[in-house]
C-alpha positions as CSV (number, residue, x, y, z in Angstrom):
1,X,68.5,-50.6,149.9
2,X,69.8,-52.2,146.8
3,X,71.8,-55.6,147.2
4,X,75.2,-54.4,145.8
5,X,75.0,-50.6,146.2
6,X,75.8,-48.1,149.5
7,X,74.3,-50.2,152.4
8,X,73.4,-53.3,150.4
9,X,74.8,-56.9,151.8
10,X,77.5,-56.4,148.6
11,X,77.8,-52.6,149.1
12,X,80.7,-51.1,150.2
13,X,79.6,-49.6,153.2
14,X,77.4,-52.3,154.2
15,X,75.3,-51.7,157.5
16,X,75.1,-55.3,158.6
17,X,77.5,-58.4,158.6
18,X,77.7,-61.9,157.5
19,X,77.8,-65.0,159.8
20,X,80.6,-66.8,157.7
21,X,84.6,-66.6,159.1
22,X,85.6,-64.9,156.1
23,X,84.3,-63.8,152.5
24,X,86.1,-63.1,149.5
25,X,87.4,-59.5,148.6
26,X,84.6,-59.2,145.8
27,X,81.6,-61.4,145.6
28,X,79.5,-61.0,142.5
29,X,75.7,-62.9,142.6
30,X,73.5,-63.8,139.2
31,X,69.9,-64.3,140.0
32,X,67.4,-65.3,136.7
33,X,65.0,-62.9,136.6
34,X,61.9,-64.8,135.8
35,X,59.8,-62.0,134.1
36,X,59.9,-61.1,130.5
37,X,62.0,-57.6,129.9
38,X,62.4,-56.2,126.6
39,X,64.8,-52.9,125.4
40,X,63.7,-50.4,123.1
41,X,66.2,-48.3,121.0
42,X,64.7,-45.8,118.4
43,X,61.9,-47.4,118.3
44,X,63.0,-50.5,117.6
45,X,62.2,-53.5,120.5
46,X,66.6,-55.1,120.3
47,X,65.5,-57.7,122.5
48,X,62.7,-59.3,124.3
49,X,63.4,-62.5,126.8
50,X,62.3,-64.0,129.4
51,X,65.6,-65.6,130.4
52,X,67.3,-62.6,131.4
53,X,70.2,-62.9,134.5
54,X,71.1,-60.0,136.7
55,X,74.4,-59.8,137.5
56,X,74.9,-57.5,140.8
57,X,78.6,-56.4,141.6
58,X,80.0,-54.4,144.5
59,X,79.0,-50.6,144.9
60,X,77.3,-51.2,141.1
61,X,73.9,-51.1,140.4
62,X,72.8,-54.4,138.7
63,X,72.7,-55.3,135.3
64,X,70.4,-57.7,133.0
65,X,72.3,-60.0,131.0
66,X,70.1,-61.4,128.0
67,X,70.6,-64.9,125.5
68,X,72.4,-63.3,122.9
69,X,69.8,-66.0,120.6
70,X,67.1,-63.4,122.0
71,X,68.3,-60.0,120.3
72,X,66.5,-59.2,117.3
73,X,68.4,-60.3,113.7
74,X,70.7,-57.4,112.9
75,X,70.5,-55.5,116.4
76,X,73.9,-56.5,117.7
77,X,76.8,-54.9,115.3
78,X,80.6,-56.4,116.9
79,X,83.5,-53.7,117.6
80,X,87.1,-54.0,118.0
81,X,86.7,-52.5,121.3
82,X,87.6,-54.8,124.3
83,X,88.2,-54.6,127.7
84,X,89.1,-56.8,130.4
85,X,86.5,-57.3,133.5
86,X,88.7,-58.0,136.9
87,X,86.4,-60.8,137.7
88,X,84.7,-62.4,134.1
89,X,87.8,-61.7,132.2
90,X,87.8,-60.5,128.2
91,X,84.8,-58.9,127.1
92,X,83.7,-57.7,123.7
93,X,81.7,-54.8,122.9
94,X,78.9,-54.3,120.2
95,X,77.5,-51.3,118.8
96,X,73.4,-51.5,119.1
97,X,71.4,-50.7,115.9
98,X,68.1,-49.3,116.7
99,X,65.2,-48.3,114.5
100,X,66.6,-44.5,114.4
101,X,69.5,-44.4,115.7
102,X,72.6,-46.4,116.9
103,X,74.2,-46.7,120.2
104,X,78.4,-47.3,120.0
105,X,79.5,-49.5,122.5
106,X,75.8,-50.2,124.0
107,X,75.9,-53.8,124.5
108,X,79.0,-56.0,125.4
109,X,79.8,-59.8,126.5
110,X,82.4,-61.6,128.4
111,X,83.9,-63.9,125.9
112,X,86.6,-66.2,128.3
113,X,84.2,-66.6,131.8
114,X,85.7,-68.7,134.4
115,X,83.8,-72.0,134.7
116,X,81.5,-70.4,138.1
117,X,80.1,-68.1,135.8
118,X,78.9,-70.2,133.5
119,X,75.2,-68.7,133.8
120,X,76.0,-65.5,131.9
121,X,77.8,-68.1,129.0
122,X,76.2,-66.7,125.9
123,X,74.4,-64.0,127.4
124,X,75.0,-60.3,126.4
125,X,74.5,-56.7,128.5
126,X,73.0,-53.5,127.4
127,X,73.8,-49.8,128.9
128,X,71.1,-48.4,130.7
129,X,71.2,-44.9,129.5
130,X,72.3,-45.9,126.4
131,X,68.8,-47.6,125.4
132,X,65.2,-45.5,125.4
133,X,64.3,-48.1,127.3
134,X,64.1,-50.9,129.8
135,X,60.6,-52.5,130.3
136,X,59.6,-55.9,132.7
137,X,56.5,-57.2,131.3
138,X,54.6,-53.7,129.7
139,X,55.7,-51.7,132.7
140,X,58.5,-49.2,132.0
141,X,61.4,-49.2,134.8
142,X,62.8,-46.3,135.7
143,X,64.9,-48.2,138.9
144,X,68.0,-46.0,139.0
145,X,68.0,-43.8,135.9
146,X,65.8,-40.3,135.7
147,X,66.9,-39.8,132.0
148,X,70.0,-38.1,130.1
149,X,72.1,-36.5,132.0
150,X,74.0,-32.8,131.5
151,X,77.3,-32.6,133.5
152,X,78.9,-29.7,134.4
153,X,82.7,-28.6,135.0
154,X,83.2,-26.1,138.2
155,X,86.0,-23.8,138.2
156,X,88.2,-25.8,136.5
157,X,86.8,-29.2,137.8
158,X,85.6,-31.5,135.5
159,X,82.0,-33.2,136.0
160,X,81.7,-31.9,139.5
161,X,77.8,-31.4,139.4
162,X,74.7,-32.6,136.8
163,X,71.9,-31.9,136.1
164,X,68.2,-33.7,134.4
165,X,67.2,-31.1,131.9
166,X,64.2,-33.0,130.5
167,X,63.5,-35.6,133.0
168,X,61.3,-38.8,132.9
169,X,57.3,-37.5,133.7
170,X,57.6,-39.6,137.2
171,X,60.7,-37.4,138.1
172,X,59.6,-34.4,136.9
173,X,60.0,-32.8,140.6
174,X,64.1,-32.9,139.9
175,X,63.7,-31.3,136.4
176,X,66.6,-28.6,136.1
177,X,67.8,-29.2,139.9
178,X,71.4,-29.6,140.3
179,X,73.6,-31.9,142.4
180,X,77.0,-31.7,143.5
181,X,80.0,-34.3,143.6
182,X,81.0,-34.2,147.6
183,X,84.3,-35.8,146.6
184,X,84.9,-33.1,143.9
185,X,83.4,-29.9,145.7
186,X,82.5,-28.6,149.4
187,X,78.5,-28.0,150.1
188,X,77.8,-26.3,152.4
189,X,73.8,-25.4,154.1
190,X,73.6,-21.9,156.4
191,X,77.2,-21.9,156.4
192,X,78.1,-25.5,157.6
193,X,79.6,-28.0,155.2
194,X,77.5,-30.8,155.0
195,X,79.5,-34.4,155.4
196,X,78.4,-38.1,153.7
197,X,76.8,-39.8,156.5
198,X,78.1,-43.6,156.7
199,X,76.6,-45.6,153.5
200,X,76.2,-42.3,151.1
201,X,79.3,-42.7,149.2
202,X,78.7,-42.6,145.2
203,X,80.8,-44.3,143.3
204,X,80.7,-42.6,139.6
205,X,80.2,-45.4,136.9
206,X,79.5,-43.0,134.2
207,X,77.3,-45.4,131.6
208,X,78.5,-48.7,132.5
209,X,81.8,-50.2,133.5
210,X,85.0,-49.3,131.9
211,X,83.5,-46.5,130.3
212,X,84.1,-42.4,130.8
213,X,81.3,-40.0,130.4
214,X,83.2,-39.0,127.4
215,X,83.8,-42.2,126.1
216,X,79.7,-43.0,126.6
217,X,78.4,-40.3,123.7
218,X,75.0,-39.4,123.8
219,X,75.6,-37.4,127.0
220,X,75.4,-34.1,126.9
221,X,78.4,-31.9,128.6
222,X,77.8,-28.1,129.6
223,X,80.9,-26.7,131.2
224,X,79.6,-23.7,133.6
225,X,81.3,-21.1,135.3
226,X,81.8,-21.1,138.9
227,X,79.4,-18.0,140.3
């Protein structure tokens, strides 16, 4: 159980309660990490800290915030792009320079926090499919990514299943194994559709907030024909 996804205390379809009258509508929670993590990109180590912050956000899987004075000189490259984050307001985005090859919009920060979230003030987030890698002291984590994935477009609908064509060696077992979107498409075992039990919904985040899978790059599509 993750602590802001599916059944998680901040998940959306959480399986237990709290003990307060009432909570807020959203309720985002920052923890320090207290381990050194590091980021690889084409071979290239962007950033090494050990002051990163997760930040863990309802029905989202949580995301390391690092001291932007922790990048490495030249890894950070600002865009025009921005966006607006419902709860941390403006945030910029940054193209990351790696050793071979460059991610567009890879990194970003929130530029205008409110004063409660002063703990990500200066502190800048990387995409988790967009690096090579994410590593806690020399141990690689794979947490909730298996690798690059290819999408596929069913009978007309668009991204309604995906596959891992070249998995990660520790999840080698799902290696060209296809899942389906239950909101997009019916599945069905021996003839009886199969239903989300209570906690399974997915909610689709693509690389990272405010991002499509098109918008992402780097992914690779593959539009197949319904058999």
């Amino acid at each position: 159980m993750g602590l802001s996804w599916q059944q998680g205390p901040l998940g959306r379809n959480r399986n237990g309660q709290f003990l307060v009258p009432a909570l807020p509508e959203r309720v985002l929670y920052a923890e320090p990490l207290r381990r050194r993590l590091r980021a690889e990109l084409g071979g290239r180590t962007v950033v090494r800290s050990d002051d990163a912050v997760l930040l863990f956000e309802p029905g989202r899987y949580p995301v390391a915030y690092f001291p932007l004075s922790d990048f490495t000189d030249g890894a950070l490259r600002p865009t025009d792009y921005r966006s607006e984050h419902r709860d941390l307001g403006e945030t910029a985005w940054f193209e990351v320079i790696g050793g071979t090859r460059q991610a567009a919009r890879g990194a970003w920060q929130h530029v205008a926090l409110p004063g409660h979230a002063a703990i990500l003030e200066g502190k800048v987030a990387l995409a988790w499919q967009a690096m090579d890698g994410f590593y806690e002291e020399d141990d690689r984590m794979l947490g909730h990514a298996a690798g690059i994935a290819s999408y596929y477009d069913i009978d007309g609908i668009r991204h309604a299943a995906w596959s891992y064509r070249a998995p990660f060696d520790e999840m080698a077992a799902i290696g060209d194994l296809v899942s389906f979107e239950p909101d997009k498409v019916e599945v069905a075992l021996d003839g009886e559709r199969l239903e989300l039990e209570p906690g399974q919904s997915v909610t689709s985040h693509g690389i990272d907030r405010n991002l499509t899978i098109d918008e992402a790059g780097g992914l690779e599509t593959v539009v197949a024909a319904a058999s």
